[in-house]
Structure formats: C-alpha cells, structure tokens
C-alpha positions in Angstrom: 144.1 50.3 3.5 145.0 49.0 -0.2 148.4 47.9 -1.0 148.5 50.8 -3.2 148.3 53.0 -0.4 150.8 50.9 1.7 153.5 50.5 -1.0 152.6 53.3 -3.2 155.9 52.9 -5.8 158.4 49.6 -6.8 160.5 51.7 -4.4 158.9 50.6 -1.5 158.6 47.0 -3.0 162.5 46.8 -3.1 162.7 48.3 0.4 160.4 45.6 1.8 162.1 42.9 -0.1 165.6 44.1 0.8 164.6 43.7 4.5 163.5 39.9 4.2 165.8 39.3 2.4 168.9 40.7 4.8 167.2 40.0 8.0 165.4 36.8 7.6 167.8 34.3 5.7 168.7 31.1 6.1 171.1 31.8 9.2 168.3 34.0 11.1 168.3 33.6 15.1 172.0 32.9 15.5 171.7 35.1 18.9 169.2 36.8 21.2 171.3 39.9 20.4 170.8 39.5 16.4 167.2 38.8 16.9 166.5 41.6 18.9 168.3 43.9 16.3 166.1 42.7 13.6 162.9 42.5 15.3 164.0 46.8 15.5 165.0 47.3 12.5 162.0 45.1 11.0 159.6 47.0 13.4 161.0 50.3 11.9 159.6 49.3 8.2 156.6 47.5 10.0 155.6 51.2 11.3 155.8 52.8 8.2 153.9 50.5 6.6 151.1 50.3 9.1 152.0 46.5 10.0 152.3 44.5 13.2 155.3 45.0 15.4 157.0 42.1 16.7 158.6 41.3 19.8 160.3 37.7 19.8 161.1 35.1 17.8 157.7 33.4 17.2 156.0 36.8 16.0 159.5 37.1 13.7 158.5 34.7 12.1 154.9 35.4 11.3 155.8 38.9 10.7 158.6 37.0 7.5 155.6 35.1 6.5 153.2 38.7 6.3 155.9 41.0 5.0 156.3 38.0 2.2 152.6 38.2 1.6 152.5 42.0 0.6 155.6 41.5 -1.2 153.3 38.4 -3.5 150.6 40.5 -3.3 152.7 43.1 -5.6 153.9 40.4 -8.0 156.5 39.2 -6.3 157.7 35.2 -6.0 155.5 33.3 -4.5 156.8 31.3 -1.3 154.7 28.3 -0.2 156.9 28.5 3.3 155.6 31.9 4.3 152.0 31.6 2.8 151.7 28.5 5.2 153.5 30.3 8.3 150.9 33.1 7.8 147.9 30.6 8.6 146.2 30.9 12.1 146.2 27.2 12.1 146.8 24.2 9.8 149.7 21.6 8.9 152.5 20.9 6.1 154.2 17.5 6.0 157.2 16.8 3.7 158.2 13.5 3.5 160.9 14.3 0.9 162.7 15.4 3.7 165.0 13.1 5.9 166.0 15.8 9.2 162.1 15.7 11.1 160.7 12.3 10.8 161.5 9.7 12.8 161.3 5.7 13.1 159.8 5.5 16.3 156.5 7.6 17.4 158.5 9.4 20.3 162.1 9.0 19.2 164.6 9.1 18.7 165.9 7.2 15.2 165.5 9.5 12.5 163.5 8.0 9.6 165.4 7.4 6.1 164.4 5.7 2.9 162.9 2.4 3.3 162.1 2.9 7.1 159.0 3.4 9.0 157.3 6.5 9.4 156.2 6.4 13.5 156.5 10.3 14.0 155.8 12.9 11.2 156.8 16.6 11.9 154.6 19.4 11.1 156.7 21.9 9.7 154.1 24.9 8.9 155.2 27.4 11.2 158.7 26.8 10.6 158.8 28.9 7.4 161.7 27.5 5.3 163.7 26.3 8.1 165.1 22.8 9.1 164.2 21.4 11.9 167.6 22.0 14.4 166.9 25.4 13.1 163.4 25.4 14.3 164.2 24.3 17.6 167.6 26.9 18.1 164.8 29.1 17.7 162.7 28.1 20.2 162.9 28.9 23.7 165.0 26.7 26.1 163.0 25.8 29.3 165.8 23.8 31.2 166.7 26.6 33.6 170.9 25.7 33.4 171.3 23.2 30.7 174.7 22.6 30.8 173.7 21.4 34.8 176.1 23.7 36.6 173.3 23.7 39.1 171.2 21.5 40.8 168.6 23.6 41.5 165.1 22.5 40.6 165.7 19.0 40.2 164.9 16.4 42.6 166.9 12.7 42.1 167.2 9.1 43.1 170.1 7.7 42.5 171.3 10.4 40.7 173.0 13.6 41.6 174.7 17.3 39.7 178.6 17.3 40.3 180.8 18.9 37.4 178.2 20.0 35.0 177.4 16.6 35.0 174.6 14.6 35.4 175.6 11.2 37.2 172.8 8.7 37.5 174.5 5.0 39.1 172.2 2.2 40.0 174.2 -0.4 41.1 171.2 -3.3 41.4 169.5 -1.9 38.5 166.5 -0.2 40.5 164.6 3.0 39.8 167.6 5.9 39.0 166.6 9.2 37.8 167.1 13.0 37.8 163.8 14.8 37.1 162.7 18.8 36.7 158.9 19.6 37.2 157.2 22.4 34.3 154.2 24.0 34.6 152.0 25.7 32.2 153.0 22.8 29.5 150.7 22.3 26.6 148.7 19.1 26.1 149.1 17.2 23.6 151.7 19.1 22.0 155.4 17.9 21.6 158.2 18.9 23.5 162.0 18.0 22.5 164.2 16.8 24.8 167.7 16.2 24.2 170.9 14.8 26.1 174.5 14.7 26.0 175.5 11.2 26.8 179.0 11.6 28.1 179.4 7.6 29.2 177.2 4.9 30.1 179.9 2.2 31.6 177.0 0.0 32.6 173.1 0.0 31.4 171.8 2.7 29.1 169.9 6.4 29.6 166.0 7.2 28.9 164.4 10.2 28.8 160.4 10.5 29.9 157.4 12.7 30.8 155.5 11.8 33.7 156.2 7.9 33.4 154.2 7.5 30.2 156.8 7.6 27.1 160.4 6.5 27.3 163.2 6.7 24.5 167.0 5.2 24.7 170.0 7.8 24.5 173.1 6.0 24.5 176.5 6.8 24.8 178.2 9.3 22.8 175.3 10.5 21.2 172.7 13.5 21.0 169.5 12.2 20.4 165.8 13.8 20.8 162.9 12.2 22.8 159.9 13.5 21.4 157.6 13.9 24.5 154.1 14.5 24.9 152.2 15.9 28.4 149.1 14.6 29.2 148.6 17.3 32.0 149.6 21.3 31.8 151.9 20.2 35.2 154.6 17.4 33.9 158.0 16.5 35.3 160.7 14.8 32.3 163.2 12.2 33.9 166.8 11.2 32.3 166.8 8.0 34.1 168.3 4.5 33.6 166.9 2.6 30.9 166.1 -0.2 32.1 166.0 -2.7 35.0 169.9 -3.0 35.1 173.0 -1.9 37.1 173.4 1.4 35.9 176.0 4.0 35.5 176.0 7.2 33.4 177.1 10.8 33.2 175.0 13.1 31.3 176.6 16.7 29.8 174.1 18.5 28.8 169.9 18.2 29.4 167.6 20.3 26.7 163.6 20.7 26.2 162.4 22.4 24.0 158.5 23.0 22.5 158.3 21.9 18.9 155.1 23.4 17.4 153.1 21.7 15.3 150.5 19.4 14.4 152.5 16.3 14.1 151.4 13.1 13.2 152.3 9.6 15.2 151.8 6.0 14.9 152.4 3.7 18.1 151.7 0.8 16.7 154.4 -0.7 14.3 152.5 -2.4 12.1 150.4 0.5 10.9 153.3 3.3 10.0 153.8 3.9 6.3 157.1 3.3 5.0 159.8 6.3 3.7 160.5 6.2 -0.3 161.6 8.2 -2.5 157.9 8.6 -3.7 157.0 9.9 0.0 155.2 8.1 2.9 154.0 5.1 0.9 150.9 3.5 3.0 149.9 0.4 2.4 146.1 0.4 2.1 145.6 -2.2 4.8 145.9 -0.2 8.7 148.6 2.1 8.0 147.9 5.9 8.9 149.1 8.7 11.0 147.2 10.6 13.5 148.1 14.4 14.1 145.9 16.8 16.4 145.0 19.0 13.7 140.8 19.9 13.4 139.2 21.5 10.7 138.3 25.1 11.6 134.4 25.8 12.1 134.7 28.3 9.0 137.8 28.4 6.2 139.9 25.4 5.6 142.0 23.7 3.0 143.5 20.8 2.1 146.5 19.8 -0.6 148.2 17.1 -1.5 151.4 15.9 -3.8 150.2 12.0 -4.2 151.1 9.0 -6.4 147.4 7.1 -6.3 147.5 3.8 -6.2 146.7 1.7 -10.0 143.7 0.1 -8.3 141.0 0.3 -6.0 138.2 -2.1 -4.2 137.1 0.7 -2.5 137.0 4.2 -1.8 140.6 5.1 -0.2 140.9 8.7 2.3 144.3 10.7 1.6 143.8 12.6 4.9 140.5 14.0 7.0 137.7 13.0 10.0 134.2 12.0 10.5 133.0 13.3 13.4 130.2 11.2 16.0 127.1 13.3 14.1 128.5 11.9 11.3 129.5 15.9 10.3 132.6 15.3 7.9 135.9 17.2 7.0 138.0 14.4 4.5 139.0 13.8 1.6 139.4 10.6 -0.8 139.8 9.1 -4.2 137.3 6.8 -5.8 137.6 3.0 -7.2 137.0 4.7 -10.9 139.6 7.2 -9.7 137.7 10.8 -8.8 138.3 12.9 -6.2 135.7 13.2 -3.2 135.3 15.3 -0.8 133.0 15.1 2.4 132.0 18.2 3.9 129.5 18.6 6.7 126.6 15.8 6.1 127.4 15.5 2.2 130.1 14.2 0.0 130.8 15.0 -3.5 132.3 12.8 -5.9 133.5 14.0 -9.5 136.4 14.6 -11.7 138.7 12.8 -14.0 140.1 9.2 -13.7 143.4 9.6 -11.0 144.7 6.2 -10.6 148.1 5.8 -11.6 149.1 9.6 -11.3 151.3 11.4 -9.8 149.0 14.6 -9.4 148.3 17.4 -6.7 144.5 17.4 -5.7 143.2 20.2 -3.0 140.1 20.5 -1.3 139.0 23.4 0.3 135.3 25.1 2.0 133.9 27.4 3.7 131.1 27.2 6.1 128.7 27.0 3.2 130.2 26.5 0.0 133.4 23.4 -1.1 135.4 23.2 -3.5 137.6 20.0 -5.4 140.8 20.7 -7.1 143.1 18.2 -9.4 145.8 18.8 -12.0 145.5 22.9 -12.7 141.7 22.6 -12.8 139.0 23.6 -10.3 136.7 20.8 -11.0 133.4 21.4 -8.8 132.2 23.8 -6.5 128.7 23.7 -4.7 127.2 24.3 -1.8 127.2 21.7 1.3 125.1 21.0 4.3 125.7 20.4 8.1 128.8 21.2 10.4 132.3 20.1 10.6 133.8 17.7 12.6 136.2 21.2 14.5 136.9 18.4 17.3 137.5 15.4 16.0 141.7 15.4 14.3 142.8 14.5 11.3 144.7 10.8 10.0 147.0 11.0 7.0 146.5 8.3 4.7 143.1 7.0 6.0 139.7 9.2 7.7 139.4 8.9 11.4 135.8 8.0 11.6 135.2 9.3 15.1 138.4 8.0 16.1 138.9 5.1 14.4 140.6 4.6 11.1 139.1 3.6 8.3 139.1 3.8 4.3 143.3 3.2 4.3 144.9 4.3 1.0 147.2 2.5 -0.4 149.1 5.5 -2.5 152.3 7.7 -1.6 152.4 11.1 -0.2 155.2 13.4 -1.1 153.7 16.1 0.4 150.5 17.1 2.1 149.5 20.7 3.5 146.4 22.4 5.3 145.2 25.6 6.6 142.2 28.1 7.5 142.0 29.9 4.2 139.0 29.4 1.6 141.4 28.7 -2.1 140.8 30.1 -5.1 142.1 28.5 -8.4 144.9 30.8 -8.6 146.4 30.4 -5.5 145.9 26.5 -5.8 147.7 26.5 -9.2 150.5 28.2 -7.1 151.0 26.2 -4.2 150.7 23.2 -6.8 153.8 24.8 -8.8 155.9 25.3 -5.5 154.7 21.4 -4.3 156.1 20.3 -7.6 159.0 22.4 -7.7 160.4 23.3 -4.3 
C-alpha cells in the first residue's frame, strides 16, 4: 500500500501529527492508566491507517518511532530519535549528554566532563527520552519494591520489618538480602537501584550472582548497572564489605535497561568525557558493546573530531571476525576514510585530519558504501561475510576479540543500525547529529 493510499490528503497528515504530538510528548508514561489510554486511542488511528496495533509500552514506542516515519515520509521534520527507534537492531551513543554514562563500568558515579567513560548507554530505543525516563518506562521486576513483604527473598543477616530492609553484621561477615529471577537476558543490563535510609556502620552493595558489586551509601539513590551471565540470577543488597555492618534499606528497584551499551573494566583504557565527546587516547582506550553487524543491512555514523596526526591507521568503531570477515570502520595516516567489509577494505576520500566532520558507512550483503562531509564518496561491491558474531569496540576494531588500531580522536556522537543509507538520508541524520 503507498502512502498515497494511506494518507490520501494533508488532512490525514495533520491528524497523524496531532496524535504524536498529544500522546507521545516529553511527559509520556506518567501512569499505566495514561498508557493504556494512548496505546487506544493511538490503535484507533493505527486501524485506519492499516498500521500495527500496540499493546504496552515497548511497542508504544516503536509504534512513535513508525507513525513519525510516515509523517517524514510526507515531508514532515525529520527526527533522528524515532528513525533510530524504528531499527530492528543497532546503537546510538551521545556523549554530549551527562544523565547515562557513568565512571565506573557497572556503576554507579555518573560520568561528567573531564571523567572516565567506564559504561556508555545505548540510548536507540529510547526515542528522545532521558534516561530516568527510559527506565519509569520500563517494567519493575521487584515483586513489592517498597519491601512491605518478605516474600521471595531469602537473607542472612538480614531481614524485612517496616518497609525496610535491615541488613546488621555485627563482625563484618557475609550479610545480604537476595531475590532469585528467571528468564533474565544475558548479557544485557539490568538497573538496580536502592534507597539507603542509614548505614550507622559499613556501607551497602548491590550484586548479581556474586560477580559485579557497586557501593550505595547512605542517603543516596544510586544505580548498579548489572549484568547476568545465566537466564537464572539472584541480585543481593548486601554489606559492602568485610566490616561490622548495619543498614536499613527503603526501597529495592531492577529494572531492564535496553541497549547495546558499551563498558570498559579496566581503568586505564576508558576514554575521558569533554566537551568534544568521548576523547580516546589512541594508546588502549576503547569501549566494548554487544552490538554485531547484521548478516544483511547495516550502517554506521559518526560526529568525530579526528586526530591532527597519524602513525597508523586508527578504527572509530567495528570487528574483525576469526575468518578474518570484517565489519569496521577507520581513518587513514593521510586522513581518508576506510571501510572493511567482508574480506576487503576500501580506502578513499578527502584528507580528514583535523576535522570535526560526520563520516558513515553503510553495506549490504553485496554492495558498501563510504560517506564524509555531505558527499557519498565511493560505492562498490565487496566480497566475503560479516563478522554477525563477533561485537563491536568504539574507538578501536575488536580483532576477534582483541582491540586493536586505537584512535586517538573524539566522539560526540556515534549511531548504527540494519538499514542500507542512501545519501539523502545520510545528509539528514548528519544535519540532526550537528544540530540536535
């Protein structure tokens, strides 16, 4: 069916942008009870216009992201947010931003100018929103959060009395409440979040399954950013560490962040925060996500000072995988772009170095394509498969999972997705990238 055909007048255009605009600003999901009045009234529209229905608040936000789409499609403003929601897959960093990074690579310092970059949040399926809005959004899987119930938690040490959580160790020995969740998602990140109400002794961790801890103190809210290693995984709020201990903790939250976020546990290799983005230092800083390029479509663009000079070649993001199949993206010592697709590179363009500039990359499973400035600058065909296992490092390749080729430039912004670009639609995200 045409667009014509679906939105046959400017009419209908109005009608559809009236409805994202009322139903899907800034303050969307204030309640389950608003939600479920716009997911109606959106599904009313969606019906007429032979779209998808939606039923909660993940498909709510795809179904902004689509209705935004047709609206673009007519001539409407373009929005990067809802053109990067509306990919299957893919990734959009924003270092300008200073409410979803963090210092250390599972919490919970947030990251400001001049610190370390440990923890990088993906914020493509979050379609405009910040990241506390992200999360209100998301589903709560603490059964009674505010802990006027015990049940489901096991302890040691610990105990639920007053919609508190009371965890005393009075030689400093192992002191913990914990819940068990299955059906958990490996490798993704899950949010969890505590209201310290005292520590009069010792301090307050939260962890998943014994392997990452993260200090909540008193009198704070503050988010350990967890990670199962198995689909079954119990999170502890336990004493910090080997001390006499006592706590009392208000309120206990976990929450799925989505995404394909990027970490670095060792501190020497995290790129620092500036007000020209993530600056990485060329030597062993990177960031590893668990984003792969897709078998078929993918892209890849960039907002990036490049370094002045270069000994080598330097990757801004991408993977090698063990057949030596590739999926990355670099500049040149003379400054040109290159892009490695399959068991080829390519290598042209103007001289970079120095600029502040987005570049894109972007394939299919036969053809690539190189973009820099407002200028598609090649496109040919390539040979061999992609590395579709093997994930992605920002600000160096990850040659079958180890880093390599660091570069030593800043990234404002970086974004990737399953879609094969055409000029035009590079030229817009580059406008938004530089404008938004």
């Amino acid at each position: 069916m045409t667009l014509e055909l679906l939105v046959p007048n400017e009419s209908w255009k109005d009608r559809i942008q009236a409805a994202v605009d009322s139903w899907f600003g800034p303050d969307v999901y204030p309640g389950l009870d608003t939600d479920g009045e716009r997911c109606m009234r959106m599904n009313q529209i969606a019906t007429e216009l032979g779209l998808p229905l939606v039923a909660d608040h993940e498909s709510l936000v795809l179904a902004r992201a689509k209705f935004n789409a047709v609206i673009e499609a007519l001539g409407g403003t373009f929005s990067l947010d809802a053109f990067m929601a509306a990919q299957s897959d893919g990734f959009y960093f924003d270092f300008t931003k200073t409410d979803r990074h963090y210092q250390e690579a599972y919490g919970p310092t947030l990251a400001g100018l001049s610190n370390q970059v440990a923890f990088a949040a993906d914020q493509r399926s979050w379609n405009g929103q910040t990241m506390d809005q992200a999360l209100a959004a998301s589903p709560e899987l603490i059964a009674d959060p505010l802990l006027n119930s015990s049940a489901g938690w096991l302890f040691t040490q610990a105990s639920i009395a007053g919609g508190q959580l009371l965890i005393n160790s009075p030689d400093g020995s192992y002191a913990a409440g914990s819940v068990v969740f299955n059906g958990l998602s490996v490798g993704d990140t899950y949010v969890v979040e505590c209201d310290v109400a005292s520590v009069s002794a010792g301090s307050i961790a939260a962890a998943m399954t014994a392997t990452q801890s993260n200090g909540l103190f008193a009198g704070t809210n503050r988010r350990a950013l967890l990670v199962p290693n198995a689909t079954t995984a119990g999170i502890e709020i336990k004493r910090g560490a080997s001390v006499p201990t006592n706590a009392a903790v208000d309120r206990v939250s976990m929450k799925r962040l989505r995404g394909r976020h990027g970490r670095q546990t060792t501190a020497q290799q995290r790129p620092f925060l500036l007000s020209s983005g993530a600056k990485f230092d060329g030597n062993d800083d990177n960031l590893l996500t668990n984003y792969a390029a897709g078998a078929n479509e993918n892209f890849v663009v960039a907002l990036v000072t490049m370094p002045t000079t270069l000994g080598a070649s330097q990757w801004i993001a991408g993977a090698t995988g063990a057949a030596n199949d590739r999926a990355y993206f670099a500049v040149t010592v003379d400054g040109q772009l290159a892009a490695g697709t399959g068991t080829t590179a390519v290598i042209q363009g103007p001289d970079f170095r120095g600029q502040r500039v987005v570049v894109g990359m972007s394939f299919n499973s036969t053809t690539r394509r190189l973009f820099g400035g407002t200028s598609l600058i090649v496109e040919g065909a390539y040979a061999g498969g992609l590395p579709t296992t093997t994930p992605w490092r920002l600000g160096s390749n990850n040659s079958n999972g180890s880093a390599a080729g660091f570069f030593a430039g800043s990234v404002e912004k970086i974004l990737g997705g399953r879609q094969f670009l055409d000029l035009p639609t590079f030229i817009k995200i580059r406008n938004s990238l530089l404008t938004s």
